[in-house]
C-alpha positions as CSV (number, residue, x, y, z in Angstrom):
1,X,114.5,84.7,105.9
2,X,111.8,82.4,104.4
3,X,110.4,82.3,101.4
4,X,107.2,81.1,101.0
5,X,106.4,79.5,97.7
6,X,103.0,77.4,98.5
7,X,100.1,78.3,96.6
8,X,96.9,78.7,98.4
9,X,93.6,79.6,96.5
10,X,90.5,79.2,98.0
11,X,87.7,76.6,96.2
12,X,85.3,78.8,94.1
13,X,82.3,77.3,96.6
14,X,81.6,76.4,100.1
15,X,78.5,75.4,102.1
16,X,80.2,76.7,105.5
17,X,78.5,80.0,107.0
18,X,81.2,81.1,109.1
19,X,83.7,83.7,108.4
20,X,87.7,82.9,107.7
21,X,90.6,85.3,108.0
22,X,91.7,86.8,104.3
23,X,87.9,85.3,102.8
24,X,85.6,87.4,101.5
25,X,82.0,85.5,101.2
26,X,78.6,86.7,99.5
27,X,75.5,84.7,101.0
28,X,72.2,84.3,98.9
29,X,69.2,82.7,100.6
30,X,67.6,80.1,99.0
31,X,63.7,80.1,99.8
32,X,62.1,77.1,99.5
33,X,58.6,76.0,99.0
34,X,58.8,72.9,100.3
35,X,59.5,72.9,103.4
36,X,59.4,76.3,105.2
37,X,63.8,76.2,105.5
38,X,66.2,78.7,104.1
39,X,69.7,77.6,104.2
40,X,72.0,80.0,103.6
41,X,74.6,79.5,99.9
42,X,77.5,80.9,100.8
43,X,80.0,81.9,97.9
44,X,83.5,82.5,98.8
45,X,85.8,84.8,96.7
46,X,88.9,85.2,98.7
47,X,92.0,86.4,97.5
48,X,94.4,83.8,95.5
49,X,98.0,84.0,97.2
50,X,100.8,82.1,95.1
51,X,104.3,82.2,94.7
52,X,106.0,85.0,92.7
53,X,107.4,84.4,89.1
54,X,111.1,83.9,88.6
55,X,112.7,87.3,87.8
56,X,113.2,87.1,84.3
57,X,113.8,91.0,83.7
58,X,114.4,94.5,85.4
59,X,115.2,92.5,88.4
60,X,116.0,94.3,91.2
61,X,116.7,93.0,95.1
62,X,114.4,94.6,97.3
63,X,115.7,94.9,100.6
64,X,113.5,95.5,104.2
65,X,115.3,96.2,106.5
66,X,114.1,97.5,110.4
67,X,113.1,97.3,114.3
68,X,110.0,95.9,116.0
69,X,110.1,97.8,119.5
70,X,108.2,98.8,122.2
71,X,107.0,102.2,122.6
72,X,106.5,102.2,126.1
73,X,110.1,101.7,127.2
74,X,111.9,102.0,123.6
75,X,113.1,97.9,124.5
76,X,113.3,95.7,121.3
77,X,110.8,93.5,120.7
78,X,111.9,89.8,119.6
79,X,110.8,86.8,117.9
80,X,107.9,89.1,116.2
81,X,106.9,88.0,113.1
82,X,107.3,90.2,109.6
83,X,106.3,89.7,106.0
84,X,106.3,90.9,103.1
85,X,103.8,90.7,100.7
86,X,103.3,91.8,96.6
87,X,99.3,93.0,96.5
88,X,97.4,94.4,93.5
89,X,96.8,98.5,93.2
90,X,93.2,98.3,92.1
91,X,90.1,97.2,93.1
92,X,89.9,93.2,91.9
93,X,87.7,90.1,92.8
94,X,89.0,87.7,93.6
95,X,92.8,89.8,93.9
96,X,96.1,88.1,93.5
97,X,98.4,88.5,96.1
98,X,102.6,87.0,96.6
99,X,104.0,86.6,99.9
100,X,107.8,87.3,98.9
101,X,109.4,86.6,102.3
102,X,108.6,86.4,105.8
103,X,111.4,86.3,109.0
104,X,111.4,86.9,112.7
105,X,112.9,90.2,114.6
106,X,116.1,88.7,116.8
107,X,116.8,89.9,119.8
108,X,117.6,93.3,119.4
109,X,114.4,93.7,117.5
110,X,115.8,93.8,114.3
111,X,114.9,92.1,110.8
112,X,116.1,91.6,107.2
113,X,114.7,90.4,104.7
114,X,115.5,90.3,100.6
115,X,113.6,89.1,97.6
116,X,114.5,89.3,93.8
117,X,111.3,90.4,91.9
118,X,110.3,92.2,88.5
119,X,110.8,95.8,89.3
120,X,108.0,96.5,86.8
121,X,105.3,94.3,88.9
122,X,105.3,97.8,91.2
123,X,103.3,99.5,88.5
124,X,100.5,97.5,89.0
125,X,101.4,96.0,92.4
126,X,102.5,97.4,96.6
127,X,104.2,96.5,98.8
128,X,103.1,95.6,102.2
129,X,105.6,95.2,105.0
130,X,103.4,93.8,108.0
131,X,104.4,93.0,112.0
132,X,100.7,91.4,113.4
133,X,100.3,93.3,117.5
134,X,102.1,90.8,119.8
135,X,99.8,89.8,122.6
136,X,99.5,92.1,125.2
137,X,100.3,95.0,123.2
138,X,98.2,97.7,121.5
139,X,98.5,100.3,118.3
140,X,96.3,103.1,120.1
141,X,93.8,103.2,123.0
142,X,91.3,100.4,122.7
143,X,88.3,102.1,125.0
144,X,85.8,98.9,125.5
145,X,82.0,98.9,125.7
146,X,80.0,99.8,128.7
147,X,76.2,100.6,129.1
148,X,74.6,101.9,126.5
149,X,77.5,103.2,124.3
150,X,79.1,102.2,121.4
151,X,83.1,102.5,120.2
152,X,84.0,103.4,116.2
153,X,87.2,101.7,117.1
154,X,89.4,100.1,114.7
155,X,90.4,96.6,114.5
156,X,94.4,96.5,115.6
157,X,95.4,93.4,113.8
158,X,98.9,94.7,112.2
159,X,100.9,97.6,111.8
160,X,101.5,97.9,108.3
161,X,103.6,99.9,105.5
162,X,102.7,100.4,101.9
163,X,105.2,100.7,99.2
164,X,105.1,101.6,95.5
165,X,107.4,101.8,92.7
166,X,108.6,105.4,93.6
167,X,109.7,104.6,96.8
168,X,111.5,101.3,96.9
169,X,114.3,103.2,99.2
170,X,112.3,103.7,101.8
171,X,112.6,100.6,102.9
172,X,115.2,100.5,105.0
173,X,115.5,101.7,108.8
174,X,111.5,100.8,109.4
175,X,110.3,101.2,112.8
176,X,107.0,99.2,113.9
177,X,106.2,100.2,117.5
178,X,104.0,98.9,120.0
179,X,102.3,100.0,123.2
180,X,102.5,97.6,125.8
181,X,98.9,97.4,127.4
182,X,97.5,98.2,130.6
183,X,94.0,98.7,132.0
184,X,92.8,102.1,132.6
185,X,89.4,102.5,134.4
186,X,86.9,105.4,134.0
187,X,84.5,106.4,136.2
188,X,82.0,108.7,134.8
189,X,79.9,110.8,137.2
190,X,77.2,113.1,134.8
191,X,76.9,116.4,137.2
192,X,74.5,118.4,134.7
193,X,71.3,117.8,132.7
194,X,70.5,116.0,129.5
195,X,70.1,118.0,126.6
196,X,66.8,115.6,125.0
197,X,67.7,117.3,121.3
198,X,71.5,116.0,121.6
199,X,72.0,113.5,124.6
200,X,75.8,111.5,123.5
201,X,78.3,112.3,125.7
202,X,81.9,111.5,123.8
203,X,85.1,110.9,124.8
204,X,88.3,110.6,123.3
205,X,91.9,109.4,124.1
206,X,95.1,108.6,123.2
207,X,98.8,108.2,123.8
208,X,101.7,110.4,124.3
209,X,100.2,113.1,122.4
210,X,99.6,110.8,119.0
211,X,97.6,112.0,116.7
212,X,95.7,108.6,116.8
213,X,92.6,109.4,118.6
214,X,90.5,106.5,120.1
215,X,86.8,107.3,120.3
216,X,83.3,106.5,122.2
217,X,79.9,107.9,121.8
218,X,77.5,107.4,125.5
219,X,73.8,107.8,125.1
220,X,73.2,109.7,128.2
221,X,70.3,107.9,129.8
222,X,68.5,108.3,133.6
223,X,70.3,104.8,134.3
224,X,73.7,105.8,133.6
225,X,74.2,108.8,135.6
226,X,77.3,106.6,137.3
227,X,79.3,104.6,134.6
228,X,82.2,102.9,134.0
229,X,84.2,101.7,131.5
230,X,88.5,100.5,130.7
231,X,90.4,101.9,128.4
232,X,93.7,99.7,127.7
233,X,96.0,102.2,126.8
234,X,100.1,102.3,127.7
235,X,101.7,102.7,131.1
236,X,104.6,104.5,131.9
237,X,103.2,107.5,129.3
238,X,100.4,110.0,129.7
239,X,97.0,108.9,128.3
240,X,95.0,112.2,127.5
241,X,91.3,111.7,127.7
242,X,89.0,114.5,126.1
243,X,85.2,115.1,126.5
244,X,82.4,116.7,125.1
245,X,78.6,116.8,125.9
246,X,75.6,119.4,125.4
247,X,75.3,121.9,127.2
248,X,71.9,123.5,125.1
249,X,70.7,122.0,121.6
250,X,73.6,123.8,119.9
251,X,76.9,125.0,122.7
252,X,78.8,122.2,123.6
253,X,81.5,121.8,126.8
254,X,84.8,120.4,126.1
255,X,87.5,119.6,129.0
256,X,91.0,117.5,128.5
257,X,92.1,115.4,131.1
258,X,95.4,113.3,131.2
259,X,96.8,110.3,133.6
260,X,100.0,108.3,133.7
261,X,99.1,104.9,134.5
262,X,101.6,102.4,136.5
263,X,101.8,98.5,135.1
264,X,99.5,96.5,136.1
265,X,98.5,99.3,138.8
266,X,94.9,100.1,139.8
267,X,94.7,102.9,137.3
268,X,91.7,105.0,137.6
269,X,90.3,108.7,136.7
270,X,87.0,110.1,137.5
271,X,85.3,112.5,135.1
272,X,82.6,114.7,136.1
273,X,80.4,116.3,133.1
């Protein structure tokens, strides 16, 4: 286990218009008369991480305990890393957040990690145990832009577990899974008309029967009658793909489709709707 005690709190202003992991920025133009320019003022109010304060009452250990694996083939995962981090409840700007402890899974996946804190810090702070996705790997389906559609997919940066002060016991025996990812493509061949009042074709999928549903939304256009696109989803488990499109301004057809794709195999389904 380590224990990270350096205090990092972002400057109260910067001039830099990019965007940093954990910094939240506000950006005012300035409009000058002088010259025509308008630079941007960027204000950054990112979260202040510090070290925890020495336990000085209702001190209790806290204990996380658990298994980084992957859910493909049930095989530990090792060397991922985990931390543990002590994050205000409510809304706040800038927030305060401790990292208590942070440690590696060993080879049989598993990980252990204590910290002494102030019990009562829970009523106004979480928990969050975290595990960032190792490379390669995915949370759910991650169905990837093709003509004219768009995803409402999620960003799958960690998998993540929030604890309060009425559950402290719970954590112990953790599991954070993983797929492992593998390239699925899907041809889509449009059979029937366009509906003008309602022209998105949608399609769904996921993994294994979670209830974690990846989506896509198509714009059904005269240029993408024949379309592809990938969805990286899991091999060696059944990736269920659902559909819907118009069939008049107000019925809609719905089919379910499911394939089990091989590693690194040429994994492909063809959908005709």
């Amino acid at each position: 286990m380590r224990v990270h005690n350096k205090r990092i709190c972002p400057s109260a202003l910067t001039l830099s218009p990019y965007h940093e992991n954990g910094s939240f920025y506000q950006k005012y133009r300035n409009r000058s008369s002088h010259n025509g320019n308008r630079p941007w003022l960027v204000i950054l109010l990112g979260a202040c991480r510090k070290e925890a304060a020495p336990c000085s009452g209702n001190c209790g250990i806290l204990q996380v305990e658990g298994t980084v694996y992957d859910l493909s083939t049930n095989l530990p995962l090792s060397g991922q890393p985990i931390s543990v981090t002590l994050t205000q409840d409510q809304f706040c700007l800038p927030c305060l957040s401790y990292k208590l402890a942070s440690g590696l899974s060993d080879n049989n996946g598993h990980f252990q990690l204590s910290y002494s804190l102030d019990t009562n810090l829970l009523k106004e702070y979480h928990i969050i145990v975290s595990v960032p996705v190792p490379s390669n790997y995915i949370l759910f389906p991650v169905l990837r832009d093709s003509l004219n559609s768009k995803t409402n997919q999620s960003t799958q940066s960690a998998n993540t577990r929030n604890f309060g002060y009425t559950n402290l016991d719970s954590m112990q025996n953790l599991k954070f899974g993983f797929y492992a990812s593998t390239p699925l493509k899907v041809n889509l061949h449009r059979v029937s008309a366009i509906v003008q009042q309602a022209p998105l074709f949608f399609l769904y999928a996921n993994i294994n029967g979670s209830d974690i549903l990846s989506s896509l939304s198509i714009v059904q256009t005269a240029t993408n009658k024949d379309t592809s696109l990938v969805i990286n989803t899991s091999p060696n488990l059944f990736t269920r793909i659902n559909w819907n499109k118009y069939t008049t301004a107000t019925e809609v057809q719905s089919a379910i489709d499911s394939v089990k794709c091989t590693p690194g195999g040429n994994n492909a389904i063809d959908i005709y709707y």
